[in-house]
C-alpha positions as CSV (number, residue, x, y, z in Angstrom):
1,X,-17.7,-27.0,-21.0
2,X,-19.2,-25.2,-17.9
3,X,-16.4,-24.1,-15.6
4,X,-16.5,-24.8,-11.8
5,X,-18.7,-22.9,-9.7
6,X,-15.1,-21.7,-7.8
7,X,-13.3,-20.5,-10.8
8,X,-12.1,-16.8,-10.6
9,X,-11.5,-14.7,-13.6
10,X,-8.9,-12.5,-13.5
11,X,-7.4,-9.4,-15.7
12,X,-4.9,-12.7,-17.0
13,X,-7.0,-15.2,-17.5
14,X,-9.2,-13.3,-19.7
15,X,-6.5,-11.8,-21.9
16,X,-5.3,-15.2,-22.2
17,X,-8.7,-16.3,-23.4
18,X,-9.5,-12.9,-26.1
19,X,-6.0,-13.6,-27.4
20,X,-6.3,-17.6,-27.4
21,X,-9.2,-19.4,-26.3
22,X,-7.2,-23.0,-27.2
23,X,-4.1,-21.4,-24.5
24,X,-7.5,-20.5,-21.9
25,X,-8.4,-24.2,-22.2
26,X,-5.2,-25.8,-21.9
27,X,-4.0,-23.2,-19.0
28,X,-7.4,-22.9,-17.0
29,X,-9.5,-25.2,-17.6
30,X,-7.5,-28.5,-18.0
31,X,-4.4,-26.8,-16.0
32,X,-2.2,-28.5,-18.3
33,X,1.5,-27.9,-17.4
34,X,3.4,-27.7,-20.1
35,X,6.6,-26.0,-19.3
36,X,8.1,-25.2,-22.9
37,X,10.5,-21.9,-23.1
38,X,8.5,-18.6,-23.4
39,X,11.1,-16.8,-25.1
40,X,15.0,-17.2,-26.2
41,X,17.3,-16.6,-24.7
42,X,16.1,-18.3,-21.6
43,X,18.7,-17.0,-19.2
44,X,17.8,-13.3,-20.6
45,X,14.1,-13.8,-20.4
46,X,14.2,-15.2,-17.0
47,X,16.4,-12.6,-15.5
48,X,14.4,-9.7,-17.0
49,X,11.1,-11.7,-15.2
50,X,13.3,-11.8,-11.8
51,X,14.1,-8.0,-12.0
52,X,10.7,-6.8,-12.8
53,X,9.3,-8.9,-10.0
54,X,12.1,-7.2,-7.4
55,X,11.2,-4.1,-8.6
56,X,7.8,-4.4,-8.0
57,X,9.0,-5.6,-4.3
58,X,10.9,-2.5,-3.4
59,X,8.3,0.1,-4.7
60,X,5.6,-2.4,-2.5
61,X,8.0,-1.7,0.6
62,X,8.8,1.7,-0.1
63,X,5.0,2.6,0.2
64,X,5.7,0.7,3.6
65,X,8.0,3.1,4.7
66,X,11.6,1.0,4.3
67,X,14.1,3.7,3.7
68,X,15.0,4.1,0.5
69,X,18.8,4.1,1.2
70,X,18.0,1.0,2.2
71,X,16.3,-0.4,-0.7
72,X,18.5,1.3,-3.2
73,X,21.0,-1.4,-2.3
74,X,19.3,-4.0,-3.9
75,X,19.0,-2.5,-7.4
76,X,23.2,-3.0,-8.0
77,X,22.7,-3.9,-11.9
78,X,20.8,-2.5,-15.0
79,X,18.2,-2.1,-16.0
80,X,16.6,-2.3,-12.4
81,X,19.3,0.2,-11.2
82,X,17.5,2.4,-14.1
83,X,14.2,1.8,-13.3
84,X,14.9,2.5,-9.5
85,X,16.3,5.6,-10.3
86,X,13.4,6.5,-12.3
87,X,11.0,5.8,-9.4
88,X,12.9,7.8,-7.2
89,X,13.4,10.5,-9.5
90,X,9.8,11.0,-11.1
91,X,7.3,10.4,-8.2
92,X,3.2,10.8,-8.8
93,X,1.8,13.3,-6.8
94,X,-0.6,10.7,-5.1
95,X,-3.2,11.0,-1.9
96,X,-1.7,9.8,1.0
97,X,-3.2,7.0,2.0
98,X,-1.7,3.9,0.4
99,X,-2.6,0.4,-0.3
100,X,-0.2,-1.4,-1.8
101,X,-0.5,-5.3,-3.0
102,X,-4.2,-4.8,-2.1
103,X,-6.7,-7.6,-3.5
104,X,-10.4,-6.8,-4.2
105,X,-13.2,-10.0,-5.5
106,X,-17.3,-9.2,-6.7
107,X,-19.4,-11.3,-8.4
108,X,-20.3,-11.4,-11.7
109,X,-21.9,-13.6,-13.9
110,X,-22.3,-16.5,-11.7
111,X,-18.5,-16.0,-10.9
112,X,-15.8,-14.5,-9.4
113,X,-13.7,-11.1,-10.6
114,X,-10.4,-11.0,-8.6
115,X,-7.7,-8.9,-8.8
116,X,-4.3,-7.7,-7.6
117,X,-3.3,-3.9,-7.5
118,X,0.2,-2.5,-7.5
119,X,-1.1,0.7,-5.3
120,X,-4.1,2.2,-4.6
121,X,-3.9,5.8,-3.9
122,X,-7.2,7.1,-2.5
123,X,-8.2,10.2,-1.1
124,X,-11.8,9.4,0.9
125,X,-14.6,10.8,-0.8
126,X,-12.6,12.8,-3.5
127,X,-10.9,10.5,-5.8
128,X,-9.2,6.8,-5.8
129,X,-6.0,6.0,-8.3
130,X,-4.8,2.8,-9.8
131,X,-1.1,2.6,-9.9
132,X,0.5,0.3,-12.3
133,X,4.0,-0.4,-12.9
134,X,5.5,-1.7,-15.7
135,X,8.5,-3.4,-16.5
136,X,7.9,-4.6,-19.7
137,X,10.3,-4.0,-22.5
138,X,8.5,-1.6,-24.5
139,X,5.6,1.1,-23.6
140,X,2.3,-0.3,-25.8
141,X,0.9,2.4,-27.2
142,X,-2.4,4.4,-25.8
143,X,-5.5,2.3,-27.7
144,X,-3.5,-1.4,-27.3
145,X,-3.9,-0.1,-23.2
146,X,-7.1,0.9,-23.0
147,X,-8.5,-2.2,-24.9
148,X,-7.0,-4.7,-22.5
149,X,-8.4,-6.2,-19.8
150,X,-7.0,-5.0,-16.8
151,X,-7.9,-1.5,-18.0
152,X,-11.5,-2.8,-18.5
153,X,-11.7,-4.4,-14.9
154,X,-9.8,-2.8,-12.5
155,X,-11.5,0.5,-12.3
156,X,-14.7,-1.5,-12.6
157,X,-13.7,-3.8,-9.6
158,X,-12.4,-0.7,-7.4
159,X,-16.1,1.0,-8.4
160,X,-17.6,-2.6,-7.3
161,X,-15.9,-3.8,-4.3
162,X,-13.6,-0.4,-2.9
163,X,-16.3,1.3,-0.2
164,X,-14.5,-0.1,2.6
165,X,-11.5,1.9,1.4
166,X,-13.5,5.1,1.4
167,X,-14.8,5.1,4.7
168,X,-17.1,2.7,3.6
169,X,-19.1,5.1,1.2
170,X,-19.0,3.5,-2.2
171,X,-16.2,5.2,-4.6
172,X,-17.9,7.0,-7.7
173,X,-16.5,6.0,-11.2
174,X,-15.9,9.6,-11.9
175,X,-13.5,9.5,-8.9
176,X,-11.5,6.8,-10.6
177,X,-8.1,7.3,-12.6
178,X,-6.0,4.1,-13.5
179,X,-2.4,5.0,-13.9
180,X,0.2,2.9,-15.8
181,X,3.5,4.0,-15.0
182,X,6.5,2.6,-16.8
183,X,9.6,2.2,-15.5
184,X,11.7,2.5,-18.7
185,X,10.2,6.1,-19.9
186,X,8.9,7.1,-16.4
187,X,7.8,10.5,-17.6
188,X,5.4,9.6,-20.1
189,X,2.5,7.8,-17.7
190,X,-0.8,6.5,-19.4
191,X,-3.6,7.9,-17.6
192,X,-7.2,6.3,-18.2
193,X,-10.3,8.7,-16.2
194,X,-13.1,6.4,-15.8
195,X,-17.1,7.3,-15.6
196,X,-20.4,6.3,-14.9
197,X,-21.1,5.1,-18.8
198,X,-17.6,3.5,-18.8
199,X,-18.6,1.4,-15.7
200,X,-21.9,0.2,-17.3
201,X,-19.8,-0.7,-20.9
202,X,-17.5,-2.8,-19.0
203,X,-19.7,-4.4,-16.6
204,X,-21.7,-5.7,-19.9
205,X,-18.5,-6.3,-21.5
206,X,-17.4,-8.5,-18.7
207,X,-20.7,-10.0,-18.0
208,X,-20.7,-11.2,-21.3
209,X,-17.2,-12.6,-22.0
210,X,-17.7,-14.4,-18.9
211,X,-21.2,-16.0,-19.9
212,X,-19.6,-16.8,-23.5
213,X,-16.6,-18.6,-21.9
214,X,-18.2,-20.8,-19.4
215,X,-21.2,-21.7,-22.4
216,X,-18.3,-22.4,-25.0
217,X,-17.7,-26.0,-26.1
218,X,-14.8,-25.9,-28.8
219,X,-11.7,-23.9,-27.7
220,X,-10.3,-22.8,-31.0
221,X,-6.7,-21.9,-31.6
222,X,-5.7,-18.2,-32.5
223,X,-5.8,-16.9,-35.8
224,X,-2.8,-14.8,-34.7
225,X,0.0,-17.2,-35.0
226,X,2.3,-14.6,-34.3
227,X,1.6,-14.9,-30.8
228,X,2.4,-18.8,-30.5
229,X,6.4,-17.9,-30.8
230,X,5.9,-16.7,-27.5
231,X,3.2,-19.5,-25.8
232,X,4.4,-22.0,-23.8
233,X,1.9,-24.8,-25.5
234,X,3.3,-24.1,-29.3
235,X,4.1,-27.5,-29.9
236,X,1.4,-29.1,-28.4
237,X,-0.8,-27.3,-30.9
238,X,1.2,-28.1,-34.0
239,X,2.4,-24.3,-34.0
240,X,6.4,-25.2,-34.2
241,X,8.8,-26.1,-31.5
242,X,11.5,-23.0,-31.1
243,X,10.9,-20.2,-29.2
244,X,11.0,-16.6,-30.6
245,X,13.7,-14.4,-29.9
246,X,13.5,-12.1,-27.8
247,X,15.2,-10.1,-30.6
248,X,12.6,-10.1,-32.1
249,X,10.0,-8.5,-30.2
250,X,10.7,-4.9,-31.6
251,X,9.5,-6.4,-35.0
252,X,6.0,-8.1,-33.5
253,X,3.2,-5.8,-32.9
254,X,3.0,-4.1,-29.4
255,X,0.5,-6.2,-27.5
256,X,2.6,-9.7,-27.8
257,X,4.7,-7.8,-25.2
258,X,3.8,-10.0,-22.0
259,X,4.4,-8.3,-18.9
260,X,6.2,-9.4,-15.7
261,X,3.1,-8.0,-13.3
262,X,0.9,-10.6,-14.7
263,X,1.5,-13.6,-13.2
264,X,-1.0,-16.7,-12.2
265,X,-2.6,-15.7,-9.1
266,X,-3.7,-17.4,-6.1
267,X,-5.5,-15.8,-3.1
268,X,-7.0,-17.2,0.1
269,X,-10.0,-15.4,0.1
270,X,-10.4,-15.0,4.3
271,X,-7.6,-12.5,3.0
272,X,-9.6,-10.9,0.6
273,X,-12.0,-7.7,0.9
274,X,-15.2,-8.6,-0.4
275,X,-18.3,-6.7,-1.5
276,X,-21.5,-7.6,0.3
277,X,-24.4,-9.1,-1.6
């Protein structure tokens, strides 16, 4: 089922299709709204998604320069009082020059890779960091990280499409560092150094997920059923009707931990710096 010539991939979209093709199809290609509960208890799980998305707002404006006396007003109740506190009180030691919210696209494969950064921390001609905070209820550990796909594509996209951040000189994968910084255990940051034979791994690693995607004909579901507790689409792929707890999570492994950074995205690309080709 070729995919239109317009489709973007995304760091989401492609962890939704190595952990469930079937979700990929239904979500992506036949955007199929099918708005069952994620988790229980609803009220719970939605407030912990509005928190982590207001948390990510401050830090955005902070790097803007709002006060933080200011912004310290809005975090009034746990846990984003906690994770304010923790931003404030365990800063990186970061370049100065800032881009925060920045969005960079390249091609690949016949398609488009887009994504979103928290912050982008670059010092021209010397190094460029990837900040990315987390809000998710528990830290995944090191290897369930460095396998997923934002770690894969967002030091590869920065390599790709990041020169005009650099004073236009294209930025050197040994000059990359991607940063996950977590807003429940601040001080123990997950820091991924990138290189030259990284960069080549993941371009043919991405090259080839996207090629397999857009030639695949038969969706299947996963074999993981584990993760269906927590998929919007359980029921309408037979994989029962209640929600898992959230509860429960401490008992699942580590990477069904969804994260409130990773959101459907939707850019206009006018907005968006490009690579030339």
């Amino acid at each position: 089922m070729p995919l239109p010539a317009e489709f973007k991939f995304t760091q989401s979209n492609l962890q939704d299709y190595v952990e469930c093709a079937r979700r990929f199809e239904l979500r992506y290609v036949q955007q199929l709204q099918y708005p069952a509960v994620e988790a229980e208890p609803i009220i719970d799980h939605e407030k912990h998604m509005q928190q982590g998305a207001t948390f990510h707002h401050m830090v955005h404006q902070h790097d803007l320069g709002v006060p933080e006396s200011v912004l310290s007003n809005l975090a009034h109740e746990e846990p984003l009082k906690t994770w304010w506190a923790n931003y404030l009180n365990h800063k990186l030691d970061l370049p100065e020059q800032r881009h925060a919210e920045t969005a960079l696209t390249a091609p690949l494969a016949g398609f488009r890779l887009l994504a979103k950064y928290d912050l982008l921390a670059i010092a021209p001609g010397e190094k460029a960091i990837i900040v990315d905070w987390k809000t998710s209820t528990r830290k995944p550990d090191r290897l369930q990280l460095k396998n997923r796909l934002q770690t894969i594509m967002y030091p590869y996209l920065l390599v790709r499409a990041g020169a005009h951040l650099n004073g236009g000189t294209p930025i050197q994968p040994e000059q990359v560092e991607m940063i996950y910084w977590f807003a429940d255990d601040s001080i123990q940051t997950e820091r991924f150094p990138y290189s030259t034979e990284q960069y080549h791994e993941d371009e043919k690693h991405l090259s080839d997920l996207i090629t397999e995607i857009n030639n695949r004909t038969i969706f299947d579901l996963t074999s993981q059923e584990w993760r269906c507790k927590f998929c919007t689409y359980r029921s309408l792929c037979r994989r029962g009707t209640s929600a898992g707890n959230l509860d429960d999570l401490n008992a699942l492994p580590e990477d069904v931990i969804g994260d409130d950074a990773d959101a459907d995205i939707d850019f206009d690309f006018d907005q968006i710096a490009e690579v030339e080709f």
